[in-house]
N, C-alpha and C positions, 0 to 999 in steps of 0.2 A: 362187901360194898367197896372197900377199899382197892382192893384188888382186882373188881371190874373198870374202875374207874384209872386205874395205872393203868391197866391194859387199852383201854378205849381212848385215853391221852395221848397212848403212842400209838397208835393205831392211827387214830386220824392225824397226827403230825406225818406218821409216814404216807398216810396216803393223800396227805394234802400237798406233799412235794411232789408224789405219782400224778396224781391229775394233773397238777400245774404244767405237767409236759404232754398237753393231749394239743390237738391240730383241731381247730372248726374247721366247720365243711360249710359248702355253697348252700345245702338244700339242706330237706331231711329225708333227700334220697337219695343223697351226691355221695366221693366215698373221702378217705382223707389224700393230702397230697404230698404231706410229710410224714417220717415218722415220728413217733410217740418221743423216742429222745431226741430229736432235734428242736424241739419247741420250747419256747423261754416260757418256764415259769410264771402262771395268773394268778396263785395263791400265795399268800402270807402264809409263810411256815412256823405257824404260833400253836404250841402246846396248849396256852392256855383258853378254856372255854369262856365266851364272852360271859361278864355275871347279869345282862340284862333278862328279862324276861319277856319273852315271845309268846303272844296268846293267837291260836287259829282254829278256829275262824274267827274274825274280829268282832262280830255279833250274829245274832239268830234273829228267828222270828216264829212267832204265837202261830198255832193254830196250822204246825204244818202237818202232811199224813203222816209223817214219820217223827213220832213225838219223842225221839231220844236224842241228843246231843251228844256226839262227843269233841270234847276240845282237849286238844294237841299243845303243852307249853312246855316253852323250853328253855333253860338256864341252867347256872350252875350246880351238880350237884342233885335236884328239884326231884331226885327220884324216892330221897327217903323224906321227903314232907309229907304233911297229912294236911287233907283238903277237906274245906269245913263252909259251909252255908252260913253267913253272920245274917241277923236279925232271923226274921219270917216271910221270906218271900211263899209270894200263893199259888198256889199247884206247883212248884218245883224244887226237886230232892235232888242230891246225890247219889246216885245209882250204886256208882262203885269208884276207885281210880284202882291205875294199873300203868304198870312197868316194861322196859323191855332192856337186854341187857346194855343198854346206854344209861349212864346215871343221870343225864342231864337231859331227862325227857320224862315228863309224866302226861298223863292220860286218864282225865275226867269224863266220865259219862255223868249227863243229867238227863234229869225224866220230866218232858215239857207238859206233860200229857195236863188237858185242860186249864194251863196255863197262858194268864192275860199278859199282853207287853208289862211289861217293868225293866226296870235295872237292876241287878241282885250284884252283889258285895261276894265275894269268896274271898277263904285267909288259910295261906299254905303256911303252916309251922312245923316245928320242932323242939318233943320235949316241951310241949305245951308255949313254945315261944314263935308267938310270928315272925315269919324271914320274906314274907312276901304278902300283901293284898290289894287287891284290884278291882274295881267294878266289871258290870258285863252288863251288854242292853239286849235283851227278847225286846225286838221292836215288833210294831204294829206292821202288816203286809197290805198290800193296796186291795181296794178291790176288786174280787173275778180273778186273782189272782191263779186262782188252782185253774179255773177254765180258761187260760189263756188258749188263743188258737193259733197252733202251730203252721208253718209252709205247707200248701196243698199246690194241686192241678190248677188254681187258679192265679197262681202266684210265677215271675221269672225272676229268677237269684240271678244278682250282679257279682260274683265276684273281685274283690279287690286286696291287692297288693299292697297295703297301706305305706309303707315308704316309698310306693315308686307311683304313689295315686297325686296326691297335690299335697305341697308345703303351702299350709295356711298360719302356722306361727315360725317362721326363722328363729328364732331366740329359742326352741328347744331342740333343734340339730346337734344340739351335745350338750352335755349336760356333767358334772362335775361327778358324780358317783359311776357312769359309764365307763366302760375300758374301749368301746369303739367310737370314733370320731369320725363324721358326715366324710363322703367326698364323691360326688356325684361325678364323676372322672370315672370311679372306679366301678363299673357294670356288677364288683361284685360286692361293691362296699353300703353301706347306708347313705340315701340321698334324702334323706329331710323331711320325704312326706309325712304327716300327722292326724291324728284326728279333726283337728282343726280345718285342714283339708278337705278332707268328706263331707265335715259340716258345710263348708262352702259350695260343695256340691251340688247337696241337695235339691235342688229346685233344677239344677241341668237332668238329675239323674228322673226327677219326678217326672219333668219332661219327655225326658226318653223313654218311660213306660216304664221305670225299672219298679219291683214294689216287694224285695227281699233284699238283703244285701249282707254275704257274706263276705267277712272278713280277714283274709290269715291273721295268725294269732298275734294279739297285741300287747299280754301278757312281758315283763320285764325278762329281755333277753339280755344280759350283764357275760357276754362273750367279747374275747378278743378280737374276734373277726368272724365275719359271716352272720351278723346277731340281727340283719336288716328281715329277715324271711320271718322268723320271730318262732321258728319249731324247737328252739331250744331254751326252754323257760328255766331261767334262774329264780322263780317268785312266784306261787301260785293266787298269789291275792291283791297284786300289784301291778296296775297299766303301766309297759315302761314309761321313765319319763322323754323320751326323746318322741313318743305318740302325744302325751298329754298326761292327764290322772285318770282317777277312779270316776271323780265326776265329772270330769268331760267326756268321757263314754260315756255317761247317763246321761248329758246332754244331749249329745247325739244321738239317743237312744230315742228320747222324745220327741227330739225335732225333727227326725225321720217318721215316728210314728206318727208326727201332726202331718205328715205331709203322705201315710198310709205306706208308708215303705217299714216293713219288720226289722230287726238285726239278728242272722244268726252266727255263732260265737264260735268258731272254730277252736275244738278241745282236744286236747295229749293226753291221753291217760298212756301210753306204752315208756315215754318215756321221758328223759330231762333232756337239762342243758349242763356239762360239766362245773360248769360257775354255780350252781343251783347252792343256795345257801345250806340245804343237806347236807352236800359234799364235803364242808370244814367240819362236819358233826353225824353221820350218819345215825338217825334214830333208830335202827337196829340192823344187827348182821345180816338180816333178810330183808333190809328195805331195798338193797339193789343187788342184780342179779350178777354172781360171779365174781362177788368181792365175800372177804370172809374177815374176823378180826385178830388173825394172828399176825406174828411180826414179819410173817413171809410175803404178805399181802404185796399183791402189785398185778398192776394193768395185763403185766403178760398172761395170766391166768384167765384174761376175759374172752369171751367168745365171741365173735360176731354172728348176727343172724343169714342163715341161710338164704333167707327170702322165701321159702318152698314153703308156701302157704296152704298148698294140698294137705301137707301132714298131719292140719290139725282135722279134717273131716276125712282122711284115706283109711280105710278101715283093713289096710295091710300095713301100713306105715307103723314102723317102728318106736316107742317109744325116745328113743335120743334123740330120733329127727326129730319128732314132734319137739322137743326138748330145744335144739338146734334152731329150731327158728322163731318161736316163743320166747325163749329164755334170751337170747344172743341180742347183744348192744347194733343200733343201726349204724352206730360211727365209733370210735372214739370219743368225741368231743358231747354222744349224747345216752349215757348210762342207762342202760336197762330196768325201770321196774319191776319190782318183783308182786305183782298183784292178788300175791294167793295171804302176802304178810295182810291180815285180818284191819291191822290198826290203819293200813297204808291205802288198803280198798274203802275204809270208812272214811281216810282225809278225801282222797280222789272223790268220790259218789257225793257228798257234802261239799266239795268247791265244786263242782261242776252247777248241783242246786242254788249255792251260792249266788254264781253270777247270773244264773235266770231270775233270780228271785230280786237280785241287789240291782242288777241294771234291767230288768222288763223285757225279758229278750222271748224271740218267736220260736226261737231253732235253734239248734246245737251240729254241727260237722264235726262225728271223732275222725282225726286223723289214723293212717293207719292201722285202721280197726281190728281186723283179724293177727293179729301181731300181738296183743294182750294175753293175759291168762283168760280163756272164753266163759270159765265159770263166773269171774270176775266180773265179763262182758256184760252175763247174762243179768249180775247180780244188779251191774249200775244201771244199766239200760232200765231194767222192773221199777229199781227206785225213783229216776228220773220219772216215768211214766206216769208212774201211782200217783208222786207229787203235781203230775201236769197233763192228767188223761187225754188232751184235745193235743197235745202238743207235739211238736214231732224233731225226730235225730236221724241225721242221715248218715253213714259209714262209709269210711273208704276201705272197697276192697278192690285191690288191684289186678284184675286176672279178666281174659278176656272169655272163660268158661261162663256160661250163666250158671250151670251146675253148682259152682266155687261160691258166686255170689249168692245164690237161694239160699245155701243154709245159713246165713245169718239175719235172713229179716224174719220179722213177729210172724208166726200164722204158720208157719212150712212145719212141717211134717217129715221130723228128720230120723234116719234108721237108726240112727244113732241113741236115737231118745234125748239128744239136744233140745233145748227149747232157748228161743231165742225171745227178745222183746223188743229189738231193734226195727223199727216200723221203715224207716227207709235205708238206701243205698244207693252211691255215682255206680249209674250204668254203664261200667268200663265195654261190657261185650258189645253194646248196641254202639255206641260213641266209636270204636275202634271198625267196626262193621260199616258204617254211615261213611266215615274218611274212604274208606276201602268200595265201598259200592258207589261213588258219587265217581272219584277216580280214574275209577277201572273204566276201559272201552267196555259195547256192552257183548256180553256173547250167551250162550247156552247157558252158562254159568258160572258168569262174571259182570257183575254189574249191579243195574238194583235187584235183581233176584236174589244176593247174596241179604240185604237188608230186607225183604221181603221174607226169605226162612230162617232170616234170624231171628223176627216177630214170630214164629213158629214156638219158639224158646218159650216164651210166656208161659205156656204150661207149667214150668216148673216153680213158678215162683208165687208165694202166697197171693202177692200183692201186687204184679206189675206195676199199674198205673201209679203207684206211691215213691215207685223210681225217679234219683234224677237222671236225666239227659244233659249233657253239656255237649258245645262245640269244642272245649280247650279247657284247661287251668294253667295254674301254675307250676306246673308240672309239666305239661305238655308244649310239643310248640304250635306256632299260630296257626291257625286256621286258615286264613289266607294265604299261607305259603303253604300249607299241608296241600291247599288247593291249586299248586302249581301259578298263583295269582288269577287265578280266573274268576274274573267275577260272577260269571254266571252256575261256579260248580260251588260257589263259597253261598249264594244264594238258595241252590236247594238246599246246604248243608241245613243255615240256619234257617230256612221253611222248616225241614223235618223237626229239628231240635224245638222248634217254637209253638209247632200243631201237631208234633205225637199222643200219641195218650201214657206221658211223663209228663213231670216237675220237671220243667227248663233252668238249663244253667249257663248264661254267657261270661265269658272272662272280660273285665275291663280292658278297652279299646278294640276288640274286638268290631267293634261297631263304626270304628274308622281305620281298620285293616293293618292294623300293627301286623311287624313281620319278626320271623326269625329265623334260623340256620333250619333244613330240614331233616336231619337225621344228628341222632344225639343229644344231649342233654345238655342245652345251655341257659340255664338257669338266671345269669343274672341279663341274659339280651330277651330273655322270653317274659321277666317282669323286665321289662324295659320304663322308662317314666313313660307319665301319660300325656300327651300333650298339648299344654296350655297350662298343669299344673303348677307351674315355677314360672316365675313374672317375667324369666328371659327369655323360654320359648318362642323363637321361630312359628310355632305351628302350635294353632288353639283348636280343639275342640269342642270347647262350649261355645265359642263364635264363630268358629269354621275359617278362621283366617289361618290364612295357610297352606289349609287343606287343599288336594288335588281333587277335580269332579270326582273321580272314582270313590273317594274318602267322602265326597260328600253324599252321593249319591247312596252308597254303603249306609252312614248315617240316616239317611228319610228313612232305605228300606227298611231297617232295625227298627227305630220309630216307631214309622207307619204299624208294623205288626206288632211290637208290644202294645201298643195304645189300642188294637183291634181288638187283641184277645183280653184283655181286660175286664172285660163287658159280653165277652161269646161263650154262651152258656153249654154250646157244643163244645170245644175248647174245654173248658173246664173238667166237664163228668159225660160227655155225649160218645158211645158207643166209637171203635172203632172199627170197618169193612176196609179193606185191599181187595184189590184185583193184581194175580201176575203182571208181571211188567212184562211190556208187550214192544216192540219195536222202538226201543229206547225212550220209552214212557212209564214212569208209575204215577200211578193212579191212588189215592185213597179219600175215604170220607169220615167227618165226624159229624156222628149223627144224635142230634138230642129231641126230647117233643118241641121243644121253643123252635132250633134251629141245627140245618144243615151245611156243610161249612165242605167242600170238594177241593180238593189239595191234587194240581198233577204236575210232573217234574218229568221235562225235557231233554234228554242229552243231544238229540238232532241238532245240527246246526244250522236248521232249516224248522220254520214256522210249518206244526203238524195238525190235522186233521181230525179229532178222533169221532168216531162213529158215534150216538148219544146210543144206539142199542144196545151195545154192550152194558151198562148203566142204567138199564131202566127203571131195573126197580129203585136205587135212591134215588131217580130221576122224576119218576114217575108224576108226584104232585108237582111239580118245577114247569116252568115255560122259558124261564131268563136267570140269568144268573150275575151277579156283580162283582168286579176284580174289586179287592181289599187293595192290594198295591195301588192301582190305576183309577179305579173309580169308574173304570169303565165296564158296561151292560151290555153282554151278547146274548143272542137267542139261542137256544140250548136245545131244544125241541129235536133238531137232527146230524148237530156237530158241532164241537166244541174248538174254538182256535186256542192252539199253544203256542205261545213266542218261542223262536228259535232259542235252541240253550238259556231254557229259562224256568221260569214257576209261575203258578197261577194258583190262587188264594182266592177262591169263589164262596160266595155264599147266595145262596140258591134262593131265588123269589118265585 
């Protein structure tokens, strides 16, 4: 013991000098811009391990499917104590406890099974003498708990940017424990937005039809620079404070659900943030991928990932590759997990439960998704599930292949013998297809034909409809400049996006036509602020001062159709039919027994004509039909008017 603990001393002193020379990046897809040694130093190069003790996760709770516990604590030394249950607590044992070759790390398993909330007492000693005891609370869970119901077809996800959404406390723009300080100047620095911000939102957002609302991570990013995006967590169990806390996410968590809007929790399991309080301490030589504990240790041995996300379902692909882009760090500044270390997949699956359970949340976004260990995938995804059958997690997988994206949702049918639990996924191939067929002039094929046989694709996938659709994130750039400004090509986009048969996903401002660079990746003009957020804005969106007609009128249209489909039972779960697009027309219907709902999209720049025969049979019980946008009612009986470069959003009387 002596002698792991001399070694893992220097160890992490050496490698807490090596990190301290790593570079944040812009995003968590951006690359570095310096090198590894030119960067000053973020770590206290201190030998010694702090003697505090660190309990995680901070409490449990009675009565979940998964009746075992394990807690993670860490201090000095803590690996040769022995863990003991004081008094009698009822229904709960110690399992076991267990080690890894870190001395200053132990690992308790207890068995909740039939066990009511209480508070139980543990006492770690030594040689029969306590050196440490603590309480721990099994709380009580709320009710319906397990049946929570997760984002469906009936729901539009708002995404938000949270520091570039609205400053509703200025007094936490920095904060004394942070290493990054505000400066809204800087497109690529942190501007001040908070939770507090959102909260204030809420009744604009309610208004606007919004009724999910995803978050990028809010999680404590404790980086030198770049820590505003928030995909580099230094903290798995702590809202930084430059957002808020713990309970002000739970605030908001409520005050959104009084107002029927859900939170989903955008979640990392691939990988950290260099500042990650690990990093002075790593719990085991396998907790991250490409570092080892001899005195040689250092960054240059690390790998980066490939990105070649085929490798892991290509069934010629080589083991290193696959190896190469799994295993390999996305930056510098944001270290690889290693998800196969057993102890490290039960903290990961257990905080993810955590924050559904602690803040009442509807949905989970993994970032990155296919980038993990996939058995891992498979294992957290089942556990989430079991604990929340109704409930749902969406993945990013970034490839414009539907093929790529099938094999990781629930249901598919993989030759591999994969079996996956993950119930959804961003529909990268349709989303990249829709910019591109909206675009394009129309021809033989080019135009909406290309999104027409990309709806062909469905086949392959267990689940379409359980996909999301988005026009943008944060990751992409705006939509309204993807659309060359055209407001009438930005409009079909978001018609399709909003009455496909997907889960819709708009990026904030969106809705008043934020713009950005169109080719390239620029990250901090593409979360630009949103405006009216910050009390010195020029240009408001919750009032529309400011705004140009364009921006307003953009605004009604979004509106007008989330507040439509809210309530359209077609929309939700109602069949979809296409017709070929025909002279720079597509056509499609969603058709339920309540209701019929006809969607056509114009690229003529001229007001079109179309024939009602072609259409008869969804036609057939119909005489009139009513614009959603316009509120206006034309006879349908033997031709349909389309406004020039436009849409039309019918529902059929």
């Amino acid at each position: 013991m002596m002698q792991s603990t001399l070694i893992y001393r220097s160890f992490n002193a050496i490698f807490a000098t090596i990190v301290a020379s790593v570079i944040l990046t812009t995003s968590a897809m951006g690359t570095s811009t310096e090198s590894i040694s030119e960067v000053t130093s973020a770590f206290s190069q201190q030998e010694r391990i702090p003697v505090h003790l660190k309990i995680e996760p901070e409490f449990w709770w009675a009565n979940m499917a998964n009746p075992t516990l394990e807690l993670m604590l860490h201090g000095d030394d803590i690996a040769s104590l022995q863990a003991r249950l004081n008094g009698h607590p009822t229904n709960i044992s110690i399992v076991k406890t267990t080690t890894t070759d870190n001395p200053n790390y132990l690992f308790i398993s207890l068995s909740l099974k039939n066990a009511a909330p209480q508070t139980i007492s543990i006492s770690l000693a030594k040689d029969g003498s306590t050196q440490h005891q603590f309480d721990y609370d099994i709380k009580q869970r709320r009710a319906g708990s397990a049946q929570r119901k997760g984002f469906d077809n009936s729901d539009v996800i708002y995404l938000i940017t949270p520091d570039r959404f609205a400053n509703g406390d200025e007094s936490n723009d920095n904060h004394i424990s942070m290493l990054e300080t505000a400066n809204r100047a800087d497109k690529d620095g942190r501007h001040g937005g908070d939770i507090k911000g959102i909260l204030n939102s809420l009744d604009y957002l309610e208004q606007l039809g919004i009724t999910q609302l995803w978050i990028n991570p809010l999680l404590e990013n404790n980086q030198q620079k770049y820590s505003y995006h928030g995909y580099s967590t230094t903290d798995h169990y702590h809202i930084d404070p430059r957002f808020g806390s713990n309970a002000d996410y739970r605030q908001l968590v409520a005050a959104a659900n009084d107002r029927g809007i859900g939170i989903i929790k955008d979640i990392i399991v691939n990988h950290i943030g260099s500042n990650h309080w690990w990093m002075q301490d790593i719990p085991s030589s396998t907790w991250v991928n490409g570092l080892t504990t001899n005195h040689s240790s250092n960054l240059s041995q690390v790998q980066f990932t490939s990105h070649r996300r085929t490798t892991v379902q290509d069934p010629y692909a080589v083991a290193s590759d696959r190896s190469h882009f799994v295993d390999g760090w996305f930056v510098d500044s944001m270290p690889d997990l290693n998800q196969t270390d057993p102890k490290l997949a039960t903290y990961l699956i257990q905080n993810s439960i955590w924050w559904v359970e602690y803040a009442n949340l509807s949905g989970i976004r993994e970032d990155t998704y296919s980038y993990a260990d996939k058995a891992f995938l498979a294992q957290w995804s089942k556990a989430i599930m079991t604990e929340y059958p109704n409930f749902n997690i969406v993945g990013e997988e970034w490839t414009a292949n539907p093929i790529t994206v099938s094999y990781w949702q629930a249901g598919k049918t993989n030759k591999d013998g994969y079996v996956s639990y993950l119930p959804s996924l961003m529909d990268f191939p349709l989303y990249e297809t829709m910019l591109d067929a909206v675009n394009t002039p129309e021809s033989w094929d080019k135009g909406f034909i290309q999104l027409y046989e990309m709806m062909a694709n469905d086949v392959v996938y267990a689940d379409p409809t359980n996909l999301v659709l988005f026009e943008g994130n944060h990751d992409t750039n705006r939509l309204f400049s993807l659309m060359n400004e055209d407001l009438g090509h930005y409009k079909m986009a978001m018609v399709y996006t909003l009455t496909s048969n997907r889960i819709p996903q708009i990026f904030y401002g969106t809705e008043v036509l934020m713009t950005s660079p169109l080719e390239g990746r620029h990250d901090g003009t593409v979360r630009a602020d949103f405006p009216g957020g910050w009390p010195i804005d020029n240009k408001n969106a919750y009032t529309q001062e400011g705004l140009n007609p364009q921006q307003i009128d953009a605004q009604k249209f979004v509106s007008t159709l989330l507040n439509f489909r809210k309530s359209s039972a077609a929309i939700h779960h109602g069949k979809l039919i296409h017709y070929v697009p025909k002279d720079g027309t597509y056509v499609y219907f969603r058709i339920d027994a309540l209701q019929t709902v006809m969607v056509v999209m114009n690229k003529n720049p001229n007001n079109v004509l179309l024939n009602s025969d072609r259409f008869k049979q969804p036609l057939a019980d119909f005489s009139s039909a009513t614009d959603v946008l316009t509120q206006k009612t034309q006879n349908i009986t033997q031709t349909i008017t389309v406004p020039a470069n436009g849409v039309l959003v019918l529902t059929l009387n």
